[in-house]
N, C-alpha and C positions, 0 to 999 in steps of 0.2 A: 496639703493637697498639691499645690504646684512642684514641690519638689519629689514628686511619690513618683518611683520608676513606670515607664508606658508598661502595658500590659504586655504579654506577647503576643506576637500574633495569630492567627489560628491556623494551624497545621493545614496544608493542603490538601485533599482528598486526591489520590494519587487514580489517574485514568486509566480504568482497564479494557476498556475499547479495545475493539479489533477492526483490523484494516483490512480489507479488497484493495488489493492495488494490480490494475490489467492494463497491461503496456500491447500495444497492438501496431504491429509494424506496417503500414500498407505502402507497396512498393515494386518497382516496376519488372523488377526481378529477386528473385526471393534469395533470401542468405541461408547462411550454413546457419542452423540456431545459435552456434555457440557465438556466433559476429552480432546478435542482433544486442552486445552491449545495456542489456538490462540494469546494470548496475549503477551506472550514468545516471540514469532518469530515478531509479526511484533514489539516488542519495540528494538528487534536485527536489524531489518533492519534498523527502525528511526536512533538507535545510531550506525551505521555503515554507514548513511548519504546517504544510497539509496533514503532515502524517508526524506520531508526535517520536517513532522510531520504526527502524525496517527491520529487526527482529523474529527470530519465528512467532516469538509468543503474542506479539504484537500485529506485523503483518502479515498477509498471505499474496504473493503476489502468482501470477499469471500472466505469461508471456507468448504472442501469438504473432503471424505474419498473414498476410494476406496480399495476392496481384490485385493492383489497382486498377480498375477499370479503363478501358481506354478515355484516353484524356482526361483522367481524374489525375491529380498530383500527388507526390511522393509524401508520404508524408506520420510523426509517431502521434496516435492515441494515447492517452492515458485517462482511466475512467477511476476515480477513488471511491470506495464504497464503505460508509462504516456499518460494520458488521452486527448484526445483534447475539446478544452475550449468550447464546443458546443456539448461533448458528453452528452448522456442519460443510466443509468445504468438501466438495466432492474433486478428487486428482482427477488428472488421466488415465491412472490405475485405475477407474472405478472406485475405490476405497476410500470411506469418507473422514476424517478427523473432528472432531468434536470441536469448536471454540467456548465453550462454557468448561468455567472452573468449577472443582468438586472440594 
């Protein structure tokens, strides 16, 4: 018994979670959308293991701006949401995509 090889160990159950990830810019003059740098933040969250990949099939992100109030400060939102396996994300298109697999 002491020399009998360890067992192996048991497979991981691989996560199919879905992500909400909304990066929301509030700031005192608004940017051109393609400046608002999205891609920064959510590869901070990936490697900070909020989020387990920024993928489509994995996340869904949304990206917004807004002026800041007077005397409110500059400053990025980021809201993570995990999604349930049978959500539907509705675009800016109106037109919703399914996250549940078939």
């Amino acid at each position: 018994p002491c020399n009998e090889p360890l067992a192996a160990p048991p497979a991981e159950k691989a996560d199919s979670a879905r992500f909400l990830v909304r990066i929301t810019s509030a700031r005192k003059r608004l940017l051109d959308e393609d400046n608002l740098a999205e891609k920064y933040w959510v590869d901070c969250v990936r490697r900070a293991g909020l989020i387990p990949d920024d993928d489509p099939a994995t996340t869904h992100i949304e990206v917004r701006q807004r002026k800041c109030a007077k005397g409110e400060p500059e400053r990025i939102e980021i809201v993570i949401e995990k999604l349930p396996t049978s959500a539907c994300i509705i675009g800016p298109d109106g037109i919703g995509s399914s996250t549940g697999t078939s």
